[in-house]
LOTORFI-698304 format. One record per atom (N, C-alpha, C): z, x, y; residue in three letters. Coordinates in steps of 0.05 Angstrom, whole numbers, padded with zeros to 5 digits, always signed. Atoms other than C-alpha are relative to their C-alpha. Layout:
<nodes>
ZXYALA ...
</nodes>
This chain:
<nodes>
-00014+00020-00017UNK +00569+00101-00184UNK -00017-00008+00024UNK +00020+00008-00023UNK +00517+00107-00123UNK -00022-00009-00013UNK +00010+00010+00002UNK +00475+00088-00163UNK +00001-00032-00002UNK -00011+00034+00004UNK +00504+00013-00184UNK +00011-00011+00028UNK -00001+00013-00020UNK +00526+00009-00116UNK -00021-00009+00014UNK +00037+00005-00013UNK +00450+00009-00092UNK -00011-00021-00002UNK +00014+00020+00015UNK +00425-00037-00140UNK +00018-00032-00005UNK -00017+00027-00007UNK +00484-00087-00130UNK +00000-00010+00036UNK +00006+00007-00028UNK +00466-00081-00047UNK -00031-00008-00005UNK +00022+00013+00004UNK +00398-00090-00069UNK -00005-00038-00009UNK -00011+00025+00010UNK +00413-00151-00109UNK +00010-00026+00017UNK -00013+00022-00023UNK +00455-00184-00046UNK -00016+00003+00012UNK +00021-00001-00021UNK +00393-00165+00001UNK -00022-00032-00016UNK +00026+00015+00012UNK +00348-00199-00047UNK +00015-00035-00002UNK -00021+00024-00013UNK +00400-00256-00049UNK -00007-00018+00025UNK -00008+00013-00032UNK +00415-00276+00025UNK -00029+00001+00012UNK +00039-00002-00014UNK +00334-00257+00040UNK -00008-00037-00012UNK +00011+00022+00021UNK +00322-00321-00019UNK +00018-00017+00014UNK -00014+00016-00010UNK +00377-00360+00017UNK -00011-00007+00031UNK +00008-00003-00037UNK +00345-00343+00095UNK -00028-00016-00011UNK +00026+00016+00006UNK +00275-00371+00063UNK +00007-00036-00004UNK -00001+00033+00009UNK +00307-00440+00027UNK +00015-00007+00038UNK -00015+00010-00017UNK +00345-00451+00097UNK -00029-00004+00016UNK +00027+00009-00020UNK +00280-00444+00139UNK -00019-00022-00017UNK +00028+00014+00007UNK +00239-00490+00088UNK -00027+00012-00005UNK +00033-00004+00010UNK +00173-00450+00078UNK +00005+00033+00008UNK -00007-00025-00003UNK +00162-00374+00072UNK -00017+00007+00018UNK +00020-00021-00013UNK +00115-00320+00116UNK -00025-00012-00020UNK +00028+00006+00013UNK +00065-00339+00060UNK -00006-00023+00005UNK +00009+00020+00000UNK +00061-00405+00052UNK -00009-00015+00039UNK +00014-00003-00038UNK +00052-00404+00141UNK -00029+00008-00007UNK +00026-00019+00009UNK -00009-00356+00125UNK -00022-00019-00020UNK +00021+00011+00022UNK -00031-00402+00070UNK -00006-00033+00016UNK +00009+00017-00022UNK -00036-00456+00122UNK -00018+00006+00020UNK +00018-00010-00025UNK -00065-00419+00177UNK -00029+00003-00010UNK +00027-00004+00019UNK -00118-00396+00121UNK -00023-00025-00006UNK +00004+00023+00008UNK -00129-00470+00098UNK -00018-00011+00033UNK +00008+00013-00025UNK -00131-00494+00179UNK -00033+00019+00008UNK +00013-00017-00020UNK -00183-00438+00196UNK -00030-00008-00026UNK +00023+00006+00013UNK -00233-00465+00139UNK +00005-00037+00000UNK +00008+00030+00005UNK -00215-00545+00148UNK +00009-00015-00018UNK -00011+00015+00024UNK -00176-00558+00090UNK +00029-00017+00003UNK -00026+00001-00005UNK -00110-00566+00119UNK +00007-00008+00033UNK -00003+00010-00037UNK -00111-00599+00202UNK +00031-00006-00001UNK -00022+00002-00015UNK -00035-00608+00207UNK +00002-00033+00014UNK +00005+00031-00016UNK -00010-00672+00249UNK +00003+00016+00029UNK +00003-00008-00024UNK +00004-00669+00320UNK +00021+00010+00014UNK -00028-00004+00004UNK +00069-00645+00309UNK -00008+00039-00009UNK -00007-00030+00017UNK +00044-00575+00278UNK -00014-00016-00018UNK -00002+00001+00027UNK +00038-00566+00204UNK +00021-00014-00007UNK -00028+00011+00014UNK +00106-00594+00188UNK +00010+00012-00023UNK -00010-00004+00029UNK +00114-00553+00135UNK +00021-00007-00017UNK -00031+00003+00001UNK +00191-00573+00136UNK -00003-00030-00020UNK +00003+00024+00003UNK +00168-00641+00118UNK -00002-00010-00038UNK +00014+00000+00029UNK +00150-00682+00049UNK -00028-00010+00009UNK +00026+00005+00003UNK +00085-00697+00042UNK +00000-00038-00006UNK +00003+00032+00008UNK +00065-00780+00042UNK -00026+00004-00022UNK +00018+00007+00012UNK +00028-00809-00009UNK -00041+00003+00015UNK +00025+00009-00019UNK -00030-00822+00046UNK -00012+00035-00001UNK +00007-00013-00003UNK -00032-00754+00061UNK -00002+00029-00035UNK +00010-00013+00033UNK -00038-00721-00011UNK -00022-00005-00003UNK +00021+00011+00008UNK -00088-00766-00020UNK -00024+00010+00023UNK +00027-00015-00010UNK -00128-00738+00039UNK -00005+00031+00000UNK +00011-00024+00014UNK -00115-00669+00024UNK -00016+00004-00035UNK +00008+00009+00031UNK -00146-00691-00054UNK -00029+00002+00010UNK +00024+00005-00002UNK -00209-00714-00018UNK -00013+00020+00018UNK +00011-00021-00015UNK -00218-00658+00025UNK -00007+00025-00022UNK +00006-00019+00010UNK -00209-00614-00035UNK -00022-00004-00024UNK +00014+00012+00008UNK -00258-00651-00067UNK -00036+00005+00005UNK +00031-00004-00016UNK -00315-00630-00015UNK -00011-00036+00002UNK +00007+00024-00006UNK -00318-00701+00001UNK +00012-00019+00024UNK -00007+00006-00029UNK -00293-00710+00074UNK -00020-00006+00010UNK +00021+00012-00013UNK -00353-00714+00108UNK -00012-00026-00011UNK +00000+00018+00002UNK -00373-00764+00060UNK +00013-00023+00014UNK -00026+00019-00005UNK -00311-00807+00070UNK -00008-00003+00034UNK +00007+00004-00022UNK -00330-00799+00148UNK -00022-00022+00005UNK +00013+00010-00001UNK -00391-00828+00143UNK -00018-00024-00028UNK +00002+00021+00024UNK -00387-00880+00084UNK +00017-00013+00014UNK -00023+00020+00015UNK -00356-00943+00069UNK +00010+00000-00012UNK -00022+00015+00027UNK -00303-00961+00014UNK +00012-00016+00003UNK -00016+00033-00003UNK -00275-01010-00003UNK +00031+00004-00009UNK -00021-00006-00007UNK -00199-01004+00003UNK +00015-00026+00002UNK -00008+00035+00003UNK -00161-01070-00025UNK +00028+00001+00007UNK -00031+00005-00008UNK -00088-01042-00002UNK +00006-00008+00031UNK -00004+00008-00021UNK -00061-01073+00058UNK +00025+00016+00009UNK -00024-00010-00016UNK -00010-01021+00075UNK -00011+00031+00004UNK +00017-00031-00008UNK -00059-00958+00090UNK -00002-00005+00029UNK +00003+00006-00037UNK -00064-00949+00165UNK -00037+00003+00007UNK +00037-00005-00004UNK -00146-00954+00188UNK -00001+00025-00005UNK +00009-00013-00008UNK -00150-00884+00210UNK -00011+00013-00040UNK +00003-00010+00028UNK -00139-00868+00127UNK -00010-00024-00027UNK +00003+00015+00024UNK -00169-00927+00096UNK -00027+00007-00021UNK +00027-00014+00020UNK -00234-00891+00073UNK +00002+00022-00008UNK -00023-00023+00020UNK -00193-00835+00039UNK +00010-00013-00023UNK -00008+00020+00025UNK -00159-00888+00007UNK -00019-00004-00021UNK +00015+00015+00007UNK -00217-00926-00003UNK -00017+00019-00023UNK +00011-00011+00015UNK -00257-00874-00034UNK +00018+00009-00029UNK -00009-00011+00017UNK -00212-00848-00074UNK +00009-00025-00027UNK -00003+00016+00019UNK -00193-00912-00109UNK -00033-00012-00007UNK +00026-00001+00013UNK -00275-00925-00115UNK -00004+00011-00028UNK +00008-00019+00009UNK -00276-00862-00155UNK +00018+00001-00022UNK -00025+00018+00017UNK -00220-00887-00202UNK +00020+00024-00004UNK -00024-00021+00006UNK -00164-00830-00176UNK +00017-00012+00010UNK -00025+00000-00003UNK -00117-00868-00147UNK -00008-00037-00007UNK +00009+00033-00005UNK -00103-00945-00165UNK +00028-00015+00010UNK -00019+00019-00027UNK -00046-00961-00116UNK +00025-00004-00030UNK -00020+00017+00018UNK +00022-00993-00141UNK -00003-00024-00016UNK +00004+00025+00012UNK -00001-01060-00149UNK -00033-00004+00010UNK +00029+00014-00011UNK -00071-01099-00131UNK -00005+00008+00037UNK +00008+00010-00032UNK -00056-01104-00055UNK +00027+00034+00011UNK -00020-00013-00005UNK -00001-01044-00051UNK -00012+00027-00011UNK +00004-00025+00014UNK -00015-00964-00049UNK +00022+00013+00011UNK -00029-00025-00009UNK +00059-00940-00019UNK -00006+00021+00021UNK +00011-00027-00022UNK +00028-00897+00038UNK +00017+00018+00014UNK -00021-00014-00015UNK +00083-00878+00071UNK +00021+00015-00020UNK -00021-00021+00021UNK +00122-00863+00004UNK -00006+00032+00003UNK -00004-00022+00018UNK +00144-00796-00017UNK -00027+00009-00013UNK +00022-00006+00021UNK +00084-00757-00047UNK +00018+00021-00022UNK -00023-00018+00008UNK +00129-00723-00109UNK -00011+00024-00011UNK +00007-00022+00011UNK +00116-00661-00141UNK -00030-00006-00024UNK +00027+00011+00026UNK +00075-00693-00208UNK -00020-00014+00013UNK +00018+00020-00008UNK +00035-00741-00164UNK -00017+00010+00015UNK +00013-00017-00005UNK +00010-00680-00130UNK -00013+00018-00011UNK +00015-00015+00011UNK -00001-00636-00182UNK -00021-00017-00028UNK +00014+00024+00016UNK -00031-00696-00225UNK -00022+00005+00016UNK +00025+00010-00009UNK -00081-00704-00171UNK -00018+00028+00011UNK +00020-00016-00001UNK -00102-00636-00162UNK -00002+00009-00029UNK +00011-00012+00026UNK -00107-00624-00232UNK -00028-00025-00009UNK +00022+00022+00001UNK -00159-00688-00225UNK -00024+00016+00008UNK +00021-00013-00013UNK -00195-00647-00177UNK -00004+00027-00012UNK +00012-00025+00010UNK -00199-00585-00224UNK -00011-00005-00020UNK +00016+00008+00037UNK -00231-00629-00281UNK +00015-00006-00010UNK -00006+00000+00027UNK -00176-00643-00329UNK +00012-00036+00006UNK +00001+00034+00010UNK -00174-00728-00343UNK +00034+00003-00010UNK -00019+00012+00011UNK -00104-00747-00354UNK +00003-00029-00020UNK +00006+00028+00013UNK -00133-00815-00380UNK -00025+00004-00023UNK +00018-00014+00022UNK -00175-00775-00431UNK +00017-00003-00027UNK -00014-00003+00034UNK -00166-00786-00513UNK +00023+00030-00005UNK -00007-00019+00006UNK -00146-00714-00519UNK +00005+00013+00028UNK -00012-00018-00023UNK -00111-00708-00450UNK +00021+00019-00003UNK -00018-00025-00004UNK -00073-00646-00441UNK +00025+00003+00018UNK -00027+00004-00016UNK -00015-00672-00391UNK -00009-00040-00001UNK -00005+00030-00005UNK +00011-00742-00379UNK -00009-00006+00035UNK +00005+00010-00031UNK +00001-00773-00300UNK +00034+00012+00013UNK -00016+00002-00014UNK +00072-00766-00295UNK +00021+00021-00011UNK -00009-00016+00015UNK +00090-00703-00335UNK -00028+00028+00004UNK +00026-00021-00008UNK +00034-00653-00308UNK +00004+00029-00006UNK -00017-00019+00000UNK +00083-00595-00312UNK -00013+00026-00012UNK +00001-00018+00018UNK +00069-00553-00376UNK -00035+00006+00007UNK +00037-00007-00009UNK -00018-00556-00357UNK +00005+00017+00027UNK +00001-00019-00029UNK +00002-00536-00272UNK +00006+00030-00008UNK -00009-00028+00019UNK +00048-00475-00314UNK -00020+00013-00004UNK +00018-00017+00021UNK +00000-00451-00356UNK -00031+00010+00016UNK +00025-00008-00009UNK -00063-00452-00306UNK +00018+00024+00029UNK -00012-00004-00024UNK -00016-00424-00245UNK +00008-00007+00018UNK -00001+00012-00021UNK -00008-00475-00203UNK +00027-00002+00013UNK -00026-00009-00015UNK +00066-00466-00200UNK +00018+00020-00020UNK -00015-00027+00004UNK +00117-00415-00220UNK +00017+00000-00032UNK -00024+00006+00025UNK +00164-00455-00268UNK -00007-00029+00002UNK +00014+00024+00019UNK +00154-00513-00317UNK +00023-00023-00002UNK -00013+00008+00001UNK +00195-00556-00284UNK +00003-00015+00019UNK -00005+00023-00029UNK +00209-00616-00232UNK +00008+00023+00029UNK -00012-00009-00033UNK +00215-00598-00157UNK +00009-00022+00011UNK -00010+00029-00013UNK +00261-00649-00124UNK -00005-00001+00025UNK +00002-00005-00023UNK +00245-00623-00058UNK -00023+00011+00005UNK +00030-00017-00001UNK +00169-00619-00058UNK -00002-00008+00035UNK +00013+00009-00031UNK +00140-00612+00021UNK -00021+00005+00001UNK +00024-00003-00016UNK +00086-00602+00055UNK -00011+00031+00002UNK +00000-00025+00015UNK +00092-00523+00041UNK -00001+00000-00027UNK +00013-00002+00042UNK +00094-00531-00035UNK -00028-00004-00002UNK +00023+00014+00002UNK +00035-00572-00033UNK -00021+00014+00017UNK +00033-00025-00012UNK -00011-00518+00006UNK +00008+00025-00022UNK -00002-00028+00026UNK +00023-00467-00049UNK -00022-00009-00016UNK +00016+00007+00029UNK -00006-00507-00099UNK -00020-00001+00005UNK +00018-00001-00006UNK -00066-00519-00067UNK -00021+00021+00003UNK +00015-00019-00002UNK -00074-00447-00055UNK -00002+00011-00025UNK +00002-00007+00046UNK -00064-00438-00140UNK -00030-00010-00008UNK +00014+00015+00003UNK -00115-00486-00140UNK -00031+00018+00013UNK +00022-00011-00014UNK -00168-00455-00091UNK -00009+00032-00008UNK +00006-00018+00010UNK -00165-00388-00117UNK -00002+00007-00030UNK -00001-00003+00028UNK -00158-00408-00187UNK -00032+00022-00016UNK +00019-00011+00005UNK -00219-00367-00232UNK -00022+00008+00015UNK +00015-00014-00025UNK -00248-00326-00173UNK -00003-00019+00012UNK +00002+00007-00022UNK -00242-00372-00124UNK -00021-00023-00021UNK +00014+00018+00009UNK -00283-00430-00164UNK -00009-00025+00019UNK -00002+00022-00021UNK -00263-00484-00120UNK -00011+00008+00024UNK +00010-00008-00032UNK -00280-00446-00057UNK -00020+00000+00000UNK +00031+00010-00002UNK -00351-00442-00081UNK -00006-00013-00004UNK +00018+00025+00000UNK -00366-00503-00097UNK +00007-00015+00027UNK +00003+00017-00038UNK -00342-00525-00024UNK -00018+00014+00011UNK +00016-00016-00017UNK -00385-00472+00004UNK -00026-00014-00015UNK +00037+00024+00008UNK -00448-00509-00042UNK +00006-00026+00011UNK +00003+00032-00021UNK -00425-00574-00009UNK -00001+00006+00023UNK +00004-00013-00028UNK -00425-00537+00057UNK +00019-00009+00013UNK -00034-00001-00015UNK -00354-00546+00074UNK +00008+00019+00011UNK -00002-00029-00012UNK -00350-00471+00094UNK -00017+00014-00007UNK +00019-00018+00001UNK -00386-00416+00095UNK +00010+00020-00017UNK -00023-00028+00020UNK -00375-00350+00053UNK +00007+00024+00023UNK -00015-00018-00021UNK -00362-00315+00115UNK +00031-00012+00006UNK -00025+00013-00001UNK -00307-00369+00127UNK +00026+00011-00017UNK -00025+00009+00022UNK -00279-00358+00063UNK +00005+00024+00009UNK -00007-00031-00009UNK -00275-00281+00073UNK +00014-00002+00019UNK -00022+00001-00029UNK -00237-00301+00144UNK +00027-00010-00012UNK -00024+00019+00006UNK -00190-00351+00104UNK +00018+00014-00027UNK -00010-00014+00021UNK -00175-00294+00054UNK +00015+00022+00013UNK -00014-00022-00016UNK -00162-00240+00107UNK +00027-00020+00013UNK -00024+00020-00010UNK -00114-00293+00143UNK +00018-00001-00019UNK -00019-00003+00014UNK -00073-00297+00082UNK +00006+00022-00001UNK -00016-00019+00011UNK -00068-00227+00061UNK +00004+00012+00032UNK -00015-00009-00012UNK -00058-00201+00131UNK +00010-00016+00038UNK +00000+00015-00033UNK -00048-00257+00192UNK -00016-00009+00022UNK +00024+00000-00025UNK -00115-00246+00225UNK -00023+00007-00018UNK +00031-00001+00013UNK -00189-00237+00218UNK -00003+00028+00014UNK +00011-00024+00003UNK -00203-00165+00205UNK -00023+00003+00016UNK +00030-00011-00016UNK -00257-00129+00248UNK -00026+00004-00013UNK +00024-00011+00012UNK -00322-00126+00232UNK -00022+00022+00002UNK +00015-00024-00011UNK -00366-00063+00235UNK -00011-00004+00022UNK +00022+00005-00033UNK -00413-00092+00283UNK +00010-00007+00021UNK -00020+00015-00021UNK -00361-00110+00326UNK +00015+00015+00020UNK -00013-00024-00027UNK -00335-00070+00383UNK +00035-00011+00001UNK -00030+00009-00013UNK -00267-00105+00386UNK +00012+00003-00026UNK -00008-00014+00021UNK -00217-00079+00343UNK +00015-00017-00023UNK -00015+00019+00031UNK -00185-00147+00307UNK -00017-00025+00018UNK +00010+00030+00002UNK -00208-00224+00315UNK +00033-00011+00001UNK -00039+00011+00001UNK -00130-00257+00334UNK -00012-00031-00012UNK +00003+00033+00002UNK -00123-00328+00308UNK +00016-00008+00004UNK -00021+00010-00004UNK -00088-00377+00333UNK -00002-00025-00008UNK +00013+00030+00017UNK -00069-00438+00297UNK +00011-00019+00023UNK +00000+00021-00022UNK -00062-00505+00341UNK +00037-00005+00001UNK -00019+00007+00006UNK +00009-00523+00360UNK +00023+00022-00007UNK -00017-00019+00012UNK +00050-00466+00323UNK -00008+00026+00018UNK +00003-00020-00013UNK +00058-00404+00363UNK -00006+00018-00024UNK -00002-00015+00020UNK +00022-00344+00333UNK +00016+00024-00004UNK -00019-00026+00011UNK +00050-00280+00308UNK -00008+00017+00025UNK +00002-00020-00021UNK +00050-00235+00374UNK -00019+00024-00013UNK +00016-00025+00001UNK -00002-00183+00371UNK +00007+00025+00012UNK -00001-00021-00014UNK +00001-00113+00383UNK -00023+00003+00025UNK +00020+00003-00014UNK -00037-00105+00453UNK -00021+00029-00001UNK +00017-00019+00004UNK -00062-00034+00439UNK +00006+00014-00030UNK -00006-00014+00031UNK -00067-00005+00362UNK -00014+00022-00004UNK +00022-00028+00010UNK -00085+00072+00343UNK -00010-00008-00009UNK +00023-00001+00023UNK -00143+00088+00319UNK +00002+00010-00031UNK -00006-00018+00023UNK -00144+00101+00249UNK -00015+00009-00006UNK +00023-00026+00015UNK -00178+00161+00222UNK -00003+00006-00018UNK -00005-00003+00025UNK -00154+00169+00159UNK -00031-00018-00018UNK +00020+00011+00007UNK -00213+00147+00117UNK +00012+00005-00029UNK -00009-00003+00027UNK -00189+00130+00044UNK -00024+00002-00024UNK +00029-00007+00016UNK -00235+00160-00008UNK -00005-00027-00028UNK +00012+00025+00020UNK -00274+00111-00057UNK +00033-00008-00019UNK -00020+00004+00024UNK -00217+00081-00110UNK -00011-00015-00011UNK +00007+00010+00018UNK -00243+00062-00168UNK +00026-00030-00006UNK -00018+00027+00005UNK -00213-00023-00187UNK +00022+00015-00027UNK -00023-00020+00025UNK -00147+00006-00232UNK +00012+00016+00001UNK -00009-00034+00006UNK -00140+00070-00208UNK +00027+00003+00021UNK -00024+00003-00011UNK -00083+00052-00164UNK +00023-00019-00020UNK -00011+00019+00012UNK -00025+00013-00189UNK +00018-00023+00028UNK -00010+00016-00023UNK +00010-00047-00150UNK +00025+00013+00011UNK -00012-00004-00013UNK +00062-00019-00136UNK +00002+00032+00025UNK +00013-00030-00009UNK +00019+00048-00107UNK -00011-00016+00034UNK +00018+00016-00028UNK -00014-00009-00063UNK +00019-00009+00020UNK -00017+00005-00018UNK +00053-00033-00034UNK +00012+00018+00015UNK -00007-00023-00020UNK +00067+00036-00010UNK -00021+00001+00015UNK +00017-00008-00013UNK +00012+00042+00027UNK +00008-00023+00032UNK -00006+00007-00034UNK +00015+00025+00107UNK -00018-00029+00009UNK +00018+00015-00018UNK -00030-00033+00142UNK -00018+00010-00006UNK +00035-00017-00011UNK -00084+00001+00161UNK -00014+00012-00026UNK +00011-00008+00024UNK -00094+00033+00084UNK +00002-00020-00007UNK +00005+00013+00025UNK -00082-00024+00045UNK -00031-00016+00018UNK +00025+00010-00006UNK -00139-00053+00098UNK -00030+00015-00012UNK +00016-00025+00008UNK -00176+00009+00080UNK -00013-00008-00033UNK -00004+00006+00031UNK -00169-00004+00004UNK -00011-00033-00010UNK +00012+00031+00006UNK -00191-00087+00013UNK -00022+00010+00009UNK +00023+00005-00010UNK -00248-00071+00049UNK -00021+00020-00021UNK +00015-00018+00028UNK -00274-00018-00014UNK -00016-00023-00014UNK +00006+00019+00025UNK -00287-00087-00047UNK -00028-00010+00012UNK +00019+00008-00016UNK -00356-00108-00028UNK +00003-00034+00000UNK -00018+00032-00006UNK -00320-00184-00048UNK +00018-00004+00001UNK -00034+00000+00000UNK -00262-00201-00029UNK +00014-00015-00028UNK -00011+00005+00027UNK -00258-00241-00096UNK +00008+00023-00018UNK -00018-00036+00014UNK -00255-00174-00134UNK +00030+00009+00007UNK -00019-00007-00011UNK -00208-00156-00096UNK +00024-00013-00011UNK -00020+00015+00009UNK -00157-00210-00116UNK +00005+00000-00032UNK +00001-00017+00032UNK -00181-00199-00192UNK +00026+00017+00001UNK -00017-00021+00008UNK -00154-00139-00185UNK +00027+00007+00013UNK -00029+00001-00021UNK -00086-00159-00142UNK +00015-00010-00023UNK -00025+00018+00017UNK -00067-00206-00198UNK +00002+00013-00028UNK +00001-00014+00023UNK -00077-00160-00253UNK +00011+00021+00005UNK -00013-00021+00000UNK -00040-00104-00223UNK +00024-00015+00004UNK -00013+00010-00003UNK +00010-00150-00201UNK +00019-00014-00027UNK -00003+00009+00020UNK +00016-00174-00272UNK +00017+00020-00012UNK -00015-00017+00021UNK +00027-00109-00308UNK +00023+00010+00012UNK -00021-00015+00000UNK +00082-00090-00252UNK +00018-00025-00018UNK -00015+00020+00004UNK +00113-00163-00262UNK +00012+00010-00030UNK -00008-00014+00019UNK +00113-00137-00340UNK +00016+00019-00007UNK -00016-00025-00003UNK +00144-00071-00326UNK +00027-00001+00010UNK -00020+00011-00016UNK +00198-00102-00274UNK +00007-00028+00001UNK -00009+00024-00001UNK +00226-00159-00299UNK +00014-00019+00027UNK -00018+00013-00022UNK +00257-00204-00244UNK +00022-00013+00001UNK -00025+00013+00007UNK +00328-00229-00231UNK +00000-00028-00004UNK -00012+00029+00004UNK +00343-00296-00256UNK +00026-00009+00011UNK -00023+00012-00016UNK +00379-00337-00216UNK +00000-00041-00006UNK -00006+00027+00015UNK +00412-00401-00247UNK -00004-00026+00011UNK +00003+00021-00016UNK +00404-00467-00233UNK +00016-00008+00018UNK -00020+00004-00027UNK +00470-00463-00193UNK +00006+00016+00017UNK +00003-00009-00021UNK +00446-00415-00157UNK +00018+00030-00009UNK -00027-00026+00011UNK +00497-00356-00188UNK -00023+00021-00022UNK +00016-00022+00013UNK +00465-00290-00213UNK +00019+00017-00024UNK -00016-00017+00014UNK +00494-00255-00274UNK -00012+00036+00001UNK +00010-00019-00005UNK +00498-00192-00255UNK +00000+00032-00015UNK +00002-00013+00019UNK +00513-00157-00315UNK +00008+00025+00004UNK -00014-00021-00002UNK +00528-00091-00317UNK +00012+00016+00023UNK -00014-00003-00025UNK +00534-00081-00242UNK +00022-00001+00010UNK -00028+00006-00008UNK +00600-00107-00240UNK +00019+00017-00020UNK -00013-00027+00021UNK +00627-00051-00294UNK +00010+00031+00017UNK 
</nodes>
């Protein structure tokens, strides 16, 4: 009986937690996966913040596309030619390039919708542009306006299925599916266009998995704080023990994920920093992460929001 009572309070935690996230609009991660993005250049925010709350405009899809492109600086210092008359200057050589380069071709001749709605497919259409795969190819593998079952199947989202409420947080999720897709693929080829550095990326990796930029040996100071522009950061501790504990070598495997989620701060830092790349490292996050996902199925919760809760209620 204590037992089914546990696992039916568990159940309502896990609940009302999934209800406290859709009410705020964006989670602890997808913040992190901004801050990460802002601290290598991929992601500047308006002057408002991030907006995460927000939808995303056409205009601005389109310049996160060309940024992830490694083709900002270009676009800075080029021309294009940009035949819509409803792009605002500061974005017409975003536009412009991008309809050069034959990814976007507007509504009509003289019309690209800038201010529209950017929707879920029109986003993941255009980063699946930017990972190689031709929608206007003989033997394309998604439609322009049906992208769904390809984003699925590479990772780019969760479920194979419309979002009516894409924002400005979805769209750095996906982005971050995108950027770490096959070890980080995308991140090195911005670092060969010299969009960041590989020290960057290592900062924009620690920022996701723990808020801040980790210390570095040579470094007398015990963390690196970051603060993103606009958004207050996460309060720091002003003095942190030392930790002594020194965690002995671990072979990639020899823990399991859910061995890693017990572990404290300070060890699982212990345990990332074993990796001499932080890519490894993620390798082996999403493959332990995998076999718990396998082991621990997860509750389904319906499209109207109602959980069957099956034997709990017996």
């Amino acid at each position: 009986m204590k037992k089914r009572l546990f696992a039916l309070l568990t159940v309502l935690v896990l609940l009302f937690s999934a209800v406290a996230v859709h009410a705020a609009g964006y989670t602890p991660e997808q913040l992190r996966i901004a801050d990460a993005f802002h601290h290598v250049g991929l992601f500047l925010g308006t002057e408002s913040g991030y907006e995460l709350n927000r939808h995303l405009t056409r205009t601005e899809g389109m310049v996160l596309l060309v940024r992830m492109l490694g083709q900002e600086e270009a676009v800075k210092t080029g021309t294009y030619e940009c035949p819509f008359t409803d792009v605002d200057a500061w974005a017409v050589n975003y536009i412009g390039y991008a309809y050069e380069n034959g990814i976007t071709r507007g509504y009509s001749d003289t019309v690209f919708g800038a201010e529209d709605p950017m929707t879920d497919y029109m986003f993941l259409t255009l980063t699946l542009r930017a990972l190689g795969y031709d929608d206007r190819a003989a033997d394309a593998a998604y439609s322009w306006d049906d992208p769904y079952a390809l984003a699925h199947s590479l990772g780019l989202i969760r479920e194979e299925k419309a979002d009516a409420d894409f924002t400005r947080a979805d769209s750095v999720t996906v982005f971050w599916h995108a950027f770490t897709l096959d070890s980080y693929k995308m991140a090195h080829a911005l670092i060969e266009r010299g969009v960041f550095t590989e020290e960057a990326l290592k900062e924009c990796i620690e920022i996701y998995m723990y808020g801040r930029i980790l210390p570095r040996q040579d470094s007398e100071e015990e963390t690196t704080a970051y603060t993103p522009p606009v958004i207050p950061p996460v309060p720091q501790e002003t003095e942190r023990e030392e930790v002594t504990t020194v965690l002995p070598e671990v072979p990639k495997g020899a823990i399991t994920y859910e061995e890693y989620e017990a572990m404290s701060g300070a060890e699982q830092e212990a345990y990332f920093a074993q990796f001499s790349d932080p890519m490894d490292f993620f390798v082996w996050l999403d493959e332990a992460k995998a076999a718990y996902d396998a082991k621990h199925p997860s509750i389904d919760i319906g499209d109207d929001g109602n959980i069957d809760l099956g034997d709990f209620g017996n």
